[in-house]
PLY file of the C-alpha trace (Angstrom):
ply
format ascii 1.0
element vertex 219
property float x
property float y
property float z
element edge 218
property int vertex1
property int vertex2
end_header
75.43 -169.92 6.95
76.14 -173.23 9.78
74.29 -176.38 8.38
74.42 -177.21 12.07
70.61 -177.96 13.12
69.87 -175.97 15.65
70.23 -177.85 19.24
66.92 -178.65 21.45
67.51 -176.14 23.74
67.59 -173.09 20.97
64.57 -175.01 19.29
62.63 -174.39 23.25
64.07 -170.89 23.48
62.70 -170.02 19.74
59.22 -171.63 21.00
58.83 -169.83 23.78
59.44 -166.04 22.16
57.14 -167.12 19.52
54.21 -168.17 22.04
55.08 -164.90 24.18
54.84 -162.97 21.24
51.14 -164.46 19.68
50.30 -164.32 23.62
50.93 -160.27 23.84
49.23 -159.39 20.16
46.25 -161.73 21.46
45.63 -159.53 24.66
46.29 -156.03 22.16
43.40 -157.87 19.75
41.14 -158.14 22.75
41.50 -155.01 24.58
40.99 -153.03 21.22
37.51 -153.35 21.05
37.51 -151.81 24.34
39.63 -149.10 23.23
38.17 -148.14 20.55
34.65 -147.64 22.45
35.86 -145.75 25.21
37.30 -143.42 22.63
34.47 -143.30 20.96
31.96 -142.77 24.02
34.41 -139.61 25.00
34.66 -138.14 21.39
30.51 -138.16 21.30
30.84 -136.39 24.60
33.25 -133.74 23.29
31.01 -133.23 20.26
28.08 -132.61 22.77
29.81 -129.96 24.45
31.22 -128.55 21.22
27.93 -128.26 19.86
26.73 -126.39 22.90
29.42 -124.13 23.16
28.45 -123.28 19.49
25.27 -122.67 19.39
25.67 -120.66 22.73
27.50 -118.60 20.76
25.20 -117.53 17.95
22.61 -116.31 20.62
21.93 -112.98 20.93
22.07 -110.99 24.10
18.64 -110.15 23.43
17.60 -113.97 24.16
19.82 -114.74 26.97
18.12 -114.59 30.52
19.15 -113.47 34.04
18.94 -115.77 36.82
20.19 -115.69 40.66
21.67 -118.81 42.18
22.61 -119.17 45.75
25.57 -120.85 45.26
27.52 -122.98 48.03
25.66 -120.25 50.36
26.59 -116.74 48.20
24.21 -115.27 46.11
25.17 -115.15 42.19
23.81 -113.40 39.61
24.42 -115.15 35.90
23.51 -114.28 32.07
23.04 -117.76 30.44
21.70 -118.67 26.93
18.45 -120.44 27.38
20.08 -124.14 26.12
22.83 -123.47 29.27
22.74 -126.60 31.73
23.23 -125.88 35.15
26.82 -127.90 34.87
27.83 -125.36 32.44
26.45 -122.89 34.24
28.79 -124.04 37.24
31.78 -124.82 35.38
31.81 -122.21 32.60
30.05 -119.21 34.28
31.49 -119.38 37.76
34.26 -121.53 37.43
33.39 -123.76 39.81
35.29 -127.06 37.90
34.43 -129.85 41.25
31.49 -130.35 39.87
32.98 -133.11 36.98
30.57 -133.96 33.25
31.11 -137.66 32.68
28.32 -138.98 30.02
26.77 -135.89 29.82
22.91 -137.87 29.86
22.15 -138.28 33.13
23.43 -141.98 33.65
26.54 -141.83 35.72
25.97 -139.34 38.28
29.69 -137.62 38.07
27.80 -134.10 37.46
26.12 -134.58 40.67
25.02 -131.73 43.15
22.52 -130.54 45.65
19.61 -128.11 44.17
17.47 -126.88 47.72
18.78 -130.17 49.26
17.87 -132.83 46.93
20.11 -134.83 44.39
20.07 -133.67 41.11
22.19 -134.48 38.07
23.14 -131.05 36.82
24.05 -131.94 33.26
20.29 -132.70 32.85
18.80 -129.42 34.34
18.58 -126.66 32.45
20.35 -123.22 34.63
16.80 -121.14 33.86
15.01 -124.03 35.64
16.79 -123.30 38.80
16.16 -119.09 39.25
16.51 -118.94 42.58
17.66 -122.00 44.07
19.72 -122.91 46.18
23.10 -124.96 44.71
25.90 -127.07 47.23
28.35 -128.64 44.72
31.30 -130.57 46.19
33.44 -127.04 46.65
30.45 -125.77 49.18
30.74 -129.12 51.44
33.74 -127.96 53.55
33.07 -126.59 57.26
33.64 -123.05 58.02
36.95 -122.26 58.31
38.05 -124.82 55.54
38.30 -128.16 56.99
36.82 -130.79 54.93
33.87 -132.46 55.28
33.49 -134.97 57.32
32.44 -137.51 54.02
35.68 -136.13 51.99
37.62 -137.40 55.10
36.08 -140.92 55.25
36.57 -141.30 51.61
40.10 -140.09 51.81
40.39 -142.81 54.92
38.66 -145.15 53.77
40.17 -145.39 50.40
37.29 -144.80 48.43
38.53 -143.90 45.19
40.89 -144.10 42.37
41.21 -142.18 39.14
39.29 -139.75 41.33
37.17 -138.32 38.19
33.33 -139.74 39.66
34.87 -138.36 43.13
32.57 -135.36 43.61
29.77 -136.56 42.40
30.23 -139.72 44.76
30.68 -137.35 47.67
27.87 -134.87 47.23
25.49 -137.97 46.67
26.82 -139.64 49.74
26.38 -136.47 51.84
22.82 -136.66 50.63
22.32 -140.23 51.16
22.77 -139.99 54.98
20.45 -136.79 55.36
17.82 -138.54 53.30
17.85 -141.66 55.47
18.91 -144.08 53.15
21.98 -145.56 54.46
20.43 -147.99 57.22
22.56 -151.05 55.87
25.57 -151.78 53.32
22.50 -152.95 51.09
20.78 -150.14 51.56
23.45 -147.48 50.82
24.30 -149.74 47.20
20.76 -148.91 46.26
20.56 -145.36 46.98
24.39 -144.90 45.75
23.53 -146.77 42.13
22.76 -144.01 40.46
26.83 -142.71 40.71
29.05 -145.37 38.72
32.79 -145.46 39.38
34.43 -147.16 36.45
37.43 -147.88 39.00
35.14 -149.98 40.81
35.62 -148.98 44.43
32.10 -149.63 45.75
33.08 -151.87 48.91
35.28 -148.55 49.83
32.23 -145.75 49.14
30.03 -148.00 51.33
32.73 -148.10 54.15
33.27 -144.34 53.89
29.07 -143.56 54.07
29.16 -146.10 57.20
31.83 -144.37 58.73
30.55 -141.04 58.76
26.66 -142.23 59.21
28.45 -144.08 62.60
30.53 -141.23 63.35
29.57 -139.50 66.93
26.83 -136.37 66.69
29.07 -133.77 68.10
0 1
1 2
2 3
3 4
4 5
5 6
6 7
7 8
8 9
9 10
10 11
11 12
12 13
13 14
14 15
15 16
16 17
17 18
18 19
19 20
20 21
21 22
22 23
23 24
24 25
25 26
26 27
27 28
28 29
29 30
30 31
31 32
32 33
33 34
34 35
35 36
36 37
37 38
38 39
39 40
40 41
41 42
42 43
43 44
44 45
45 46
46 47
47 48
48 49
49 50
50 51
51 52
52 53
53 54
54 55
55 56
56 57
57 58
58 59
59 60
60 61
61 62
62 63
63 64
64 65
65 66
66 67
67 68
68 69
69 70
70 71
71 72
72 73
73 74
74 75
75 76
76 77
77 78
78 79
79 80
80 81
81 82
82 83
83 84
84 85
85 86
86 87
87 88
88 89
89 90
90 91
91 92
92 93
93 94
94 95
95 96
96 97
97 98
98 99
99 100
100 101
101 102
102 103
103 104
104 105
105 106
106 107
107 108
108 109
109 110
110 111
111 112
112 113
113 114
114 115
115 116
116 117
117 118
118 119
119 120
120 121
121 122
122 123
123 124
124 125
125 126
126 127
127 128
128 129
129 130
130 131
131 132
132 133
133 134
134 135
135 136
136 137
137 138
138 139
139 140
140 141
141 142
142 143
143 144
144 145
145 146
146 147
147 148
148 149
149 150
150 151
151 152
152 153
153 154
154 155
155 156
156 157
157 158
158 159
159 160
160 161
161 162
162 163
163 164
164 165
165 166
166 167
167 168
168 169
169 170
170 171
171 172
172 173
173 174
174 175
175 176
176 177
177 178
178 179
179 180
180 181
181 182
182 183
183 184
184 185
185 186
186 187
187 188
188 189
189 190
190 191
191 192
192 193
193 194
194 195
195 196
196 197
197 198
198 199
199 200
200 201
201 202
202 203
203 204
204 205
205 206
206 207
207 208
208 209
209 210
210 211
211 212
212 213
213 214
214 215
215 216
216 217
217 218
């Protein structure tokens, strides 16, 4: 081994990786908290649906009931165990998968759809409750003949999303925000519209897309 001290510009070099390197295990320390409860929050949610799916499963026929839905305008008939949400319902039953379960308590408004025209978060509501009513979930928005509707084209325009997952809930809540009459002003719209979170944080570009359809000409 050189007895050579090491020169100033290998001593600057050697100071440098050592600050990068306490710099990048300092941002790991503070984003693990972080990690650790989002984890958490979706391994409670999976243990709620788990535990449905379960017990679901040790009903009898006997105690199951029959209910008709009028789903996205066609009439379905469904066997569901009592305990059955109407997201479940939606998603398990009749495949219809749009319709997203985020925290599974009624809080972030992913699960969102229309139940005879009013807002309602479906993970909360049980599919008995609903005999007979009629459901739009984000699959039932488009026009006939296919074409979107006009608020999944202003959200596709307008940018108003990212990761996508609160998406359809955003969109069948917006749809609903118009026809209620609650999207007079930007303000407005954020009031109505708090009840659907978006973890990505695209409000400014939800508001635009409401204010571009609400603006839009009646043709």
């Amino acid at each position: 081994m050189s007895d050579t001290p090491p020169s100033d510009a290998a001593r600057r070099n050697f100071l440098r990786g050592t600050a990068a390197s306490g710099a990048s295990i300092g941002l790991l320390s503070g984003c693990a908290p972080l990690a650790a409860s989002n984890a958490a929050a979706a391994r409670a949610a999976d243990a709620d649906r788990t535990a449905t799916t379960t017990a679901a499963a040790d009903v009898p026929a006997s105690a199951r009931a029959t209910i008709h839905l009028t789903v996205n305008r066609k009439i379905r008939t469904l066997t569901v165990e009592p305990r059955t949400t109407l997201v479940e319902a939606l998603r398990d039953t009749l495949g219809m998968t749009g319709t997203k379960i985020g925290c599974n308590h009624g809080q972030c408004g992913a699960c969102t759809v229309l139940v005879d025209g009013r807002r309602t978060n479906s993970c909360l509501v049980l599919a008995v409750s609903v005999d007979g009513a009629k459901i739009t979930t984000i699959e039932g928005l488009s026009v006939p003949g296919g074409a979107p509707h006009p608020m999944q084209q202003a959200f596709a325009e307008k940018d108003a999303f990212q990761c996508g997952y609160c998406t359809p809930g955003q969109i069948v809540s917006a749809v609903a925000c118009i026809a209620e009459g609650h999207a007079g002003s930007a303000a407005e719209i954020r009031e109505y519209m708090s009840g659907n979170l978006c973890r990505c944080a695209a409000y400014p570009n939800i508001v635009a897309a409401i204010e571009m359809v609400r603006d839009a000409p009646k043709g």
